[in-house]
C-alpha positions in Angstrom: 171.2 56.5 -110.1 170.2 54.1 -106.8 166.5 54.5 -105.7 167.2 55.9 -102.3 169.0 59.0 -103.9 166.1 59.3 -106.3 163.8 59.5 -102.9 165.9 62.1 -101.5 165.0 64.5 -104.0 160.8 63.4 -103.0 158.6 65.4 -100.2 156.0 63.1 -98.8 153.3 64.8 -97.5 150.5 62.6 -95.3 146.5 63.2 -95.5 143.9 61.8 -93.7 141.8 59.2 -95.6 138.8 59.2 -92.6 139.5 62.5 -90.2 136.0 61.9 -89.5 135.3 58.5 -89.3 133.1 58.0 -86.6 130.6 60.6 -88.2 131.0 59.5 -91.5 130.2 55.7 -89.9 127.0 57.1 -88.1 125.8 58.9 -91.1 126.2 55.7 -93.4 124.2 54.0 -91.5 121.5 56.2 -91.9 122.1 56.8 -95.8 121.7 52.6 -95.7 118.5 52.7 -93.6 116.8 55.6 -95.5 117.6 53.4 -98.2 116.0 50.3 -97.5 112.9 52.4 -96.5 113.1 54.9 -99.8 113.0 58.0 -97.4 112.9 60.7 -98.7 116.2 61.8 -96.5 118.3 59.6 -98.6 119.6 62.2 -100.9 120.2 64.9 -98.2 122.3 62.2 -96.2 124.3 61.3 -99.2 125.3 65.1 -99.7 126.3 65.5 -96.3 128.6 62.0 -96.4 130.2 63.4 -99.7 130.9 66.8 -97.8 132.3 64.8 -94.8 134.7 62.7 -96.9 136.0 66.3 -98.6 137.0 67.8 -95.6 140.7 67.3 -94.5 140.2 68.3 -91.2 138.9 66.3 -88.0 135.6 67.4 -86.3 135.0 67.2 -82.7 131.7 67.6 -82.1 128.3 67.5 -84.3 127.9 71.0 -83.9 130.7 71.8 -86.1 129.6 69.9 -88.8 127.3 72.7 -89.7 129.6 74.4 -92.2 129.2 71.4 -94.7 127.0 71.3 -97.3 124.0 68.4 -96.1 123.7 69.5 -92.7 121.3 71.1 -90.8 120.9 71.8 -87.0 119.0 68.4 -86.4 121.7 66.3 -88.3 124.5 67.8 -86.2 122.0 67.5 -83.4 121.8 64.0 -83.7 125.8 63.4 -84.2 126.5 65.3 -80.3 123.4 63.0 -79.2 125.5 60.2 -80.6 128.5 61.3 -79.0 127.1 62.1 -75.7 126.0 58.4 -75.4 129.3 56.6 -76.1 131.0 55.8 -72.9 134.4 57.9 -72.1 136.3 54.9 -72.7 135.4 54.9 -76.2 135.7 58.8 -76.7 139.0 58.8 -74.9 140.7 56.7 -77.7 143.7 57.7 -79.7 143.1 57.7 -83.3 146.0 57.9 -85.8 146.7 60.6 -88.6 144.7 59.0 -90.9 141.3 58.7 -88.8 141.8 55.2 -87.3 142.0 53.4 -83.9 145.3 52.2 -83.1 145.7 48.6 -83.2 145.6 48.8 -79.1 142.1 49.8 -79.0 139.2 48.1 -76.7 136.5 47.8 -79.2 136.5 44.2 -81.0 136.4 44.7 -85.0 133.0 43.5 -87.0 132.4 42.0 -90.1 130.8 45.1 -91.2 134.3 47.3 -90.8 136.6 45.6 -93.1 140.0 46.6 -93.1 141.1 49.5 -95.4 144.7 50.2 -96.4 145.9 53.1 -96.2 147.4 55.0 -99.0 150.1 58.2 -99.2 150.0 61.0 -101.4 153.2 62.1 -102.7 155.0 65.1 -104.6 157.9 66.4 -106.1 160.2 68.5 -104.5 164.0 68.9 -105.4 165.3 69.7 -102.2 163.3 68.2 -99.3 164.1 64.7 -97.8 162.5 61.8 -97.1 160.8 62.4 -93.4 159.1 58.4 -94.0 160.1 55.3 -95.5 157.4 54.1 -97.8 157.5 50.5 -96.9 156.7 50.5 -93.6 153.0 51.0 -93.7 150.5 49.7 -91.5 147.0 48.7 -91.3 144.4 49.6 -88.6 141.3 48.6 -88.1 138.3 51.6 -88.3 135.4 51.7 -86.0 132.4 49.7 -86.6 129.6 50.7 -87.3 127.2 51.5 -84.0 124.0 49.5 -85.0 126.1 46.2 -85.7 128.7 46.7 -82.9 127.3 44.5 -80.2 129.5 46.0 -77.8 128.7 49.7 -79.1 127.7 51.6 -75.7 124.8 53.4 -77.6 121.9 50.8 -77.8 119.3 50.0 -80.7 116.5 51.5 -78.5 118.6 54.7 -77.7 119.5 55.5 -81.5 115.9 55.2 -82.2 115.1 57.5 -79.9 118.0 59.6 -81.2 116.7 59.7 -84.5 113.3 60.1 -83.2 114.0 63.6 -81.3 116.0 64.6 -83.9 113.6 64.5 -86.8 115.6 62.6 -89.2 114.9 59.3 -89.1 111.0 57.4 -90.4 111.9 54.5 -88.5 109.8 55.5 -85.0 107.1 57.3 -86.8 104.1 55.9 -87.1 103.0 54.5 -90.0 100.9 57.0 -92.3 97.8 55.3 -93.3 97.3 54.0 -96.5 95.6 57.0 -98.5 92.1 56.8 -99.5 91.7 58.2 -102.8 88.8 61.0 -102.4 87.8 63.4 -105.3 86.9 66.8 -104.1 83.9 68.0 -104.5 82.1 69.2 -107.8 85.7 68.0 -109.2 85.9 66.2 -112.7 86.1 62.9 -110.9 83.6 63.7 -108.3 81.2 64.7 -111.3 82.1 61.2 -113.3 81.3 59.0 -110.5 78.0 60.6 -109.6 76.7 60.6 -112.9 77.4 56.7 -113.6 75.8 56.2 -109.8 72.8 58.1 -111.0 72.5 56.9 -114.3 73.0 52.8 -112.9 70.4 53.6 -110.3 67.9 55.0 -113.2 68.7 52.1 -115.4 68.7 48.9 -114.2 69.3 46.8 -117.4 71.8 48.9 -118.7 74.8 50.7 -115.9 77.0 51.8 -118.7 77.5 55.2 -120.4 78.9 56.5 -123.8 81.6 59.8 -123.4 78.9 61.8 -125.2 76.2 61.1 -122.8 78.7 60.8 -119.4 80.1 64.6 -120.4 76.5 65.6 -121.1 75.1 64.6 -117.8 78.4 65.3 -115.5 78.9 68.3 -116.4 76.2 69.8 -114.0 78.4 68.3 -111.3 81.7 69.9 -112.1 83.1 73.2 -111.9 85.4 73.0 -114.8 84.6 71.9 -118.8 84.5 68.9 -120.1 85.6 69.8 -123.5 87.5 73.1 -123.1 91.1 73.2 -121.4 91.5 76.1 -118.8 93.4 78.4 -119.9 97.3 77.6 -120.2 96.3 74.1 -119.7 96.2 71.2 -122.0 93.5 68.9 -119.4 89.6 69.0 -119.1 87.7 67.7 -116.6 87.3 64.9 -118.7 91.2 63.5 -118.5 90.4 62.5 -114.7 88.7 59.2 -116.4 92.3 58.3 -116.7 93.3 58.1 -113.1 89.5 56.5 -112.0 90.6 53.7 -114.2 94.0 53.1 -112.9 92.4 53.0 -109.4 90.0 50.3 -110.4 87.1 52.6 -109.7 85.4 52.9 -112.9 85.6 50.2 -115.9 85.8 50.3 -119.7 84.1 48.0 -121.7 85.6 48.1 -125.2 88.3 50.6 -127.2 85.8 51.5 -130.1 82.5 53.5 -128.8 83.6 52.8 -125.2 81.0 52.3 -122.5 82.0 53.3 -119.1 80.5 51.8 -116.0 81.4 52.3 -112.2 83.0 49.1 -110.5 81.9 47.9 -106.5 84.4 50.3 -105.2 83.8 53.0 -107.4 80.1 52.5 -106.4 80.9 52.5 -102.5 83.0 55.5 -102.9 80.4 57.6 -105.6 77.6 56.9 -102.3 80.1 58.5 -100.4 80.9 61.4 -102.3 77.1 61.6 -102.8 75.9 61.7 -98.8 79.2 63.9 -98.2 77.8 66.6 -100.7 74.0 67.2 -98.8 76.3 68.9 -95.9 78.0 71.2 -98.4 76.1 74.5 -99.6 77.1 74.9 -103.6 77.0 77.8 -105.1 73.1 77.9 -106.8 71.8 77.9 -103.1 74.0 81.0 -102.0 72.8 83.0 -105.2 69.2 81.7 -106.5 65.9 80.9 -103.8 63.9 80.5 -106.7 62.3 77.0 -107.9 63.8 75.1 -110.5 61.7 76.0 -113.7 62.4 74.0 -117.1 63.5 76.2 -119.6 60.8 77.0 -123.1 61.4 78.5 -126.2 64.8 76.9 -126.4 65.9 76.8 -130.0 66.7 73.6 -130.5 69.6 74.4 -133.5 71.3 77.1 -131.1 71.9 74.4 -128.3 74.8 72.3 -129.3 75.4 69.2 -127.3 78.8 70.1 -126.4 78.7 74.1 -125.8 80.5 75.0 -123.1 78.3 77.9 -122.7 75.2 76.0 -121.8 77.1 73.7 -119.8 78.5 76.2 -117.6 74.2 77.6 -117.2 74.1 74.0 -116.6 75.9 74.7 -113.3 72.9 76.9 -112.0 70.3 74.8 -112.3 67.7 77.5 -110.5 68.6 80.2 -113.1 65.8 80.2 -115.4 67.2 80.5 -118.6 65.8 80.6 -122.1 68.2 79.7 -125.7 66.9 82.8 -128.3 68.0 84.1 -130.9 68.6 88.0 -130.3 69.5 89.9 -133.2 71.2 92.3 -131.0 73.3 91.2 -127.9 74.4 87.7 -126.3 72.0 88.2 -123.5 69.5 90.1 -122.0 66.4 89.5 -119.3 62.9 89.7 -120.0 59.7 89.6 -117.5 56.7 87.3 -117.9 53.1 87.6 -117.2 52.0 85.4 -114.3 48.7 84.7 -115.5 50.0 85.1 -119.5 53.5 84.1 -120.0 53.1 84.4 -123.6 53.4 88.5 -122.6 56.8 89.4 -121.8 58.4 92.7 -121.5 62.5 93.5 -122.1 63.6 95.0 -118.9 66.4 97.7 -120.0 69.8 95.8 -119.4 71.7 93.9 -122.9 74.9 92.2 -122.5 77.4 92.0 -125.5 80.1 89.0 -124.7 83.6 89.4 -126.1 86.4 86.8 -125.8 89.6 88.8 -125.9 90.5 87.2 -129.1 87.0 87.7 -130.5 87.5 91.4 -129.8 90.5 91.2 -131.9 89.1 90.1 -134.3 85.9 91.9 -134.7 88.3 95.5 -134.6 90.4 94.3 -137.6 87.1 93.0 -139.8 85.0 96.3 -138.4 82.2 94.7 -136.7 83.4 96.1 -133.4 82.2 99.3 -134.7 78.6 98.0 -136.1 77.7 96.3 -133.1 78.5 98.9 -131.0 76.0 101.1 -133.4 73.5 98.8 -133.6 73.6 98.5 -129.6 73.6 101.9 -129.2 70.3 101.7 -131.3 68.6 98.9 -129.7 66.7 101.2 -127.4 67.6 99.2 -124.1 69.9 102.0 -121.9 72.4 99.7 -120.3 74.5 98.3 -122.2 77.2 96.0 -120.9 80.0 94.6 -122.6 81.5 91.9 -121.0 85.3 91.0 -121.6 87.2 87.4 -121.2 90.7 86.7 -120.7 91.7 84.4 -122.8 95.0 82.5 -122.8 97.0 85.0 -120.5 95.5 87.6 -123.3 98.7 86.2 -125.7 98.4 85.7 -129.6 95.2 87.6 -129.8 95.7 89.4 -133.3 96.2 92.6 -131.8 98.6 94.4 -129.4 97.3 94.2 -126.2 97.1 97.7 -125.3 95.7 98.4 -128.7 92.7 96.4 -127.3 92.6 98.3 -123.6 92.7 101.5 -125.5 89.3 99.9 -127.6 87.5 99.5 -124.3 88.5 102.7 -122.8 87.0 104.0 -125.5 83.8 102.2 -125.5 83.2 102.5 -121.7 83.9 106.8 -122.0 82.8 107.4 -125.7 79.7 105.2 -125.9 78.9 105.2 -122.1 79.3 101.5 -122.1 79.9 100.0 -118.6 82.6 97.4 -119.3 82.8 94.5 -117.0 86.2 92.0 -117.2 86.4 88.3 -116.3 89.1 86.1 -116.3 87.0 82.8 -117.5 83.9 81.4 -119.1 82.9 80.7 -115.5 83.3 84.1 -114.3 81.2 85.3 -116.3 78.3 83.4 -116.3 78.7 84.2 -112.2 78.3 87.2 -112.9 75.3 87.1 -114.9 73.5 84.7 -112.4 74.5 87.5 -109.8 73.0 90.1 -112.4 69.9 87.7 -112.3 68.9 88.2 -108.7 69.9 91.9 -108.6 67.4 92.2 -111.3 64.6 90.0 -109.1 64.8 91.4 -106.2 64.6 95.1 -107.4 62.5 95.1 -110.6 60.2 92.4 -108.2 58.5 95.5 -106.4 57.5 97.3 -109.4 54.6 97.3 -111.8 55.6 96.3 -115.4 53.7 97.7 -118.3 54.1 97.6 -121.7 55.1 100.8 -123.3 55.4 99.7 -126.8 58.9 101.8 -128.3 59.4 103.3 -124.8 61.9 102.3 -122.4 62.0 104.8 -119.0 64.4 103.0 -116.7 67.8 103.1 -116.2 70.5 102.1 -114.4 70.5 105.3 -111.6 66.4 104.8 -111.2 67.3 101.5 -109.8 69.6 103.0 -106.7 65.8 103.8 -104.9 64.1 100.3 -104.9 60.2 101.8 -104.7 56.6 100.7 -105.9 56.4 102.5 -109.2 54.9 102.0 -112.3 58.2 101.3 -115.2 57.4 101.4 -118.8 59.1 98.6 -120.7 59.0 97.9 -124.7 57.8 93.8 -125.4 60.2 91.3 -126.3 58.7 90.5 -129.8 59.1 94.6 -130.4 62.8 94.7 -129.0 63.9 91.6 -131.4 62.3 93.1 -134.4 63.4 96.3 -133.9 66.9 95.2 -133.9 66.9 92.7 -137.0 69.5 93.7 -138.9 67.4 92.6 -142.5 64.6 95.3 -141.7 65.5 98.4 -144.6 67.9 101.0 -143.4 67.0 104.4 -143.8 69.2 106.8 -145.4 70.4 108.7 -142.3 71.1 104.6 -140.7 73.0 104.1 -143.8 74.8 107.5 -143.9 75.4 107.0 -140.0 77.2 103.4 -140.8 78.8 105.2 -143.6 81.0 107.2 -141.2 81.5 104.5 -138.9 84.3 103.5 -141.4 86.1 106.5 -140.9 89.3 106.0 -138.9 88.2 108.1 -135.2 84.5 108.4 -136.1 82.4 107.3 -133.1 78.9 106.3 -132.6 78.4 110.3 -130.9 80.4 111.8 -133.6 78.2 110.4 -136.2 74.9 110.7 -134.6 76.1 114.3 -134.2 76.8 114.8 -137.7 73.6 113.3 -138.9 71.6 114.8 -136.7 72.8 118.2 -138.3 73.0 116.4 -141.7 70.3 113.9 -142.4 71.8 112.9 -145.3 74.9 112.9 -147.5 72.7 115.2 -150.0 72.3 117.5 -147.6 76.1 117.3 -146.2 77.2 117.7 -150.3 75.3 121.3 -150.2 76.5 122.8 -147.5 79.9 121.6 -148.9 79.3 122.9 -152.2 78.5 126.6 -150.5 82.0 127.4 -149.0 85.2 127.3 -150.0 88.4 124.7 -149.1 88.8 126.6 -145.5 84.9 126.8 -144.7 84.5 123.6 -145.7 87.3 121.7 -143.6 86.4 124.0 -140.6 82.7 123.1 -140.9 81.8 120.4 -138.9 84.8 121.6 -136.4 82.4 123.1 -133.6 79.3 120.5 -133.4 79.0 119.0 -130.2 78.5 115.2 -129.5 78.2 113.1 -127.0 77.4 114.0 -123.1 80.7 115.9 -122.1 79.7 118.7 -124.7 83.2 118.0 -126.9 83.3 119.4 -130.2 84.0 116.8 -133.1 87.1 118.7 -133.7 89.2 120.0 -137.0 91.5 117.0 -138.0 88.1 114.3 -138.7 86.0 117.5 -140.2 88.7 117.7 -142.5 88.5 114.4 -143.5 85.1 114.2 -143.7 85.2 117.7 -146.1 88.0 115.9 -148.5 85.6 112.9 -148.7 82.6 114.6 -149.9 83.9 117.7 -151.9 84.8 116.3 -154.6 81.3 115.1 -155.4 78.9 117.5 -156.8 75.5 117.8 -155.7 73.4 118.6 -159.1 
């Protein structure tokens, strides 16, 4: 069969390679300058090029350009600012079907616009005929590009002010200054450059610092831990070392037992940071007025090197602090004698600390149960127990509601006041904030020694009078609270029912304060029968509220001690 009959029996349809090729010039240009600058418009430009070579259609104006993908209202802004600077010669010009100037046009090609051939798109049809010969296709040469046109009507001075107004373009702006690299204050690098400025002025033979000793000593100057990651974090204050020796700022002398020492810039820069900080109030002066006092008594075996307990007291350098062990309670405050400091009397507040994954822990193994007895016992009224987050409160042992229900418990059943903090920090704020509260009130009162006796509590202190308060001695409070002095009979009976599932610290004080001792709860067993016996702890009352301990635990109780027999 001849060619041409083959052809008849083709439809040739004809698409525009460039219906936009003045944009898609303009916008090139950009792409190539945002480029060679590494702005950060590079990648929107390229998305708005790809969108512009999609579309089939021609665009008049910038404004309509807005339906692509890539542009915004300052892009198409700057396109009509383009347009409106071209002279009407140039806009006037006919372009072909495909997006070129016709050969006839005024505007002298450039190197930069080399010329493109274009190309048809064809396909099948059965019945249509040729409309176009295929060999007869020209070539045209596309507009240059505006910044390498020299006879372009839109200047270099007028594009950069284009670009300029428009918002797209870093060309005009000025030059950002080179940053200065500036710790913030009380940060982890802030605290390591201090510390090696004070410790070189201190030393003059020797300006270098082991990790051990630079964490021991910066950590008074940092808000976060040197050792322990926040929470959900894998970083200490410690891993800004890193980024103070890529600056050049602080070096390192050696890989093994590394000695860190601050360089000349690091040194200008720690002055700095140092003069900055006398203008900034920290938090010790907004909570503590009282001189700095060095602690005594301090234990030496209790203070690790590396706790990030003592590191966070650290912080407060006013808060007079002493490191005791209490055999009850993580802390509690005592008053001093100002003529005898050897005589020091409890004042009636004792705080139990709990990690949400040490409370956990201590309900599964049943110490949760025993502290809470032995606190209820410890003859201070006010007892707080103080509750951490701790990693968004996820693997702690126990279902998380498990261990809200535990505290609702403690706070209504035990009369507890349960305080919740979301960090290490937080609550060591809070008991420097419990410090001065304490001060200021207990600081108008006369404090006596009232050996077992302990008449103050939490409501006396909502009326801040000169009055004579009655507190027991620290020496009496520890002792009294050891848990190797000999139990009686009724403590032991009393921990005895603490292992009962829903026995409380009121439900057994109740109990034993009707029944001294299992003896004596074994009798009155032994005188009734199966009803009387299950019914017979049913009606004694416990705890403020007046609440009887009800049937289901006197039950249990009855099938745990009527089997035994009294003789």
């Amino acid at each position: 069969m001849p060619l041409n009959a083959i052809a008849m029996h083709k439809k040739v349809s004809c698409k525009r390679l460039r219906p936009n090729a003045r944009f898609q010039d303009w916008l090139l240009h950009l792409c190539a300058e945002a480029k060679a600058k590494k702005s950060s418009l590079e990648p929107i430009l390229k998305e708005a090029v790809e969108s512009l070579e999609k579309y089939p259609l021609p665009l008049k104006t910038g404004s309509e350009c807005i339906i692509l993908k890539g542009f915004n209202k300052k892009l198409c802004l700057y396109l009509d600012k383009c347009l409106s600077s071209l002279n009407k010669d140039v806009l006037s010009e006919n372009y072909d079907n495909r997006g070129y100037r016709e050969p006839s046009s005024s505007v002298r090609p450039t190197p930069l616009s080399p010329i493109l051939s274009s190309q048809l798109v064809t396909r099948s049809s059965s019945n249509s005929p040729v409309s176009e010969t295929l060999s007869n296709v020209g070539f045209s040469q596309r507009q240059g590009i505006i910044a390498s046109n020299p006879d372009s009507a839109i200047s270099e001075n007028l594009q950069e002010n284009v670009l300029s107004d428009s918002g797209l373009s870093n060309s005009n702006k000025k030059k950002r200054a080179k940053s200065i690299y500036k710790p913030a204050h009380r940060s982890g690098s802030y605290a390591i450059l201090v510390t090696l400025l004070e410790h070189s002025k201190q030393n003059n033979s020797n300006f270098s610092m082991t990790k051990e000793g630079l964490i021991e000593k910066a950590q008074i100057h940092c808000e976060e831990s040197f050792v322990r990651p926040k929470a959900g974090s894998m970083y200490t204050a410690w891993s800004n070392m890193s980024r103070l020796l890529a600056k050049g700022l602080v070096t390192k002398t050696r890989k093994k037992n590394a000695e860190y020492s601050l360089t000349s810039e690091g040194e200008k820069l720690a002055i700095e940071l140092l003069e900055a900080s006398k203008n900034i109030p920290n938090v010790n002066d907004m909570i503590f007025h009282d001189k700095t006092s060095t602690s005594s008594g301090i234990n030496v075996q209790l203070k690790k090197k590396n706790d990030p307990t003592i590191m966070e007291f650290n912080k407060y350098p006013d808060l007079k602090h002493d490191y005791r062990s209490l055999k009850v309670g993580d802390f509690t405050w005592i008053a001093k004698h100002k003529s005898h400091p050897e005589q020091e009397l409890v004042l009636p507040y004792v705080v139990e600390r709990k990690r949400m994954d040490d409370l956990a822990a201590s309900i599964k193994d049943g110490r949760f149960h025993e502290q809470k007895f032995r606190l209820r016992r410890c003859g201070l009224k006010n007892v707080i127990y103080l509750v951490e987050k701790y990693e968004k409160n996820k693997g702690l042992g126990l279902p998380l509601p498990s261990l809200l229900q535990a505290l609702t418990n403690t706070r209504v059943q035990d009369g507890f006041k349960v305080r919740s903090t979301n960090s290490l920090n937080q609550s060591v704020r809070f008991l420097a904030m419990m410090t001065k509260r304490l001060t200021i009130r207990y600081g108008k009162m006369t404090l006596r020694n009232g050996g077992e006796e302990c008449d103050d509590s939490d409501d006396d202190l909502k009326f801040v009078v000169p009055r004579v308060v009655k507190l027991m001695t620290f020496e009496y409070f520890n002792k009294s609270s050891a848990k190797t002095k000999p139990l009686t009979v009724k403590d032991t009976f009393i921990k005895l029912l603490l292992q009962l599932k829903g026995v409380s610290v009121e439900k057994a004080l109740a109990i034993t304060n009707r029944y001294p001792t299992p003896h004596s709860l074994i009798v009155a067993y032994y005188k009734c029968d199966q009803q009387e016996g299950e019914l017979l702890l049913a009606s004694l009352k416990y705890g403020d509220q007046t609440r009887n301990i009800g049937p289901a635990l006197s039950k249990s109780v009855y099938h745990l001690f009527s089997t035994l027999n009294p003789k």
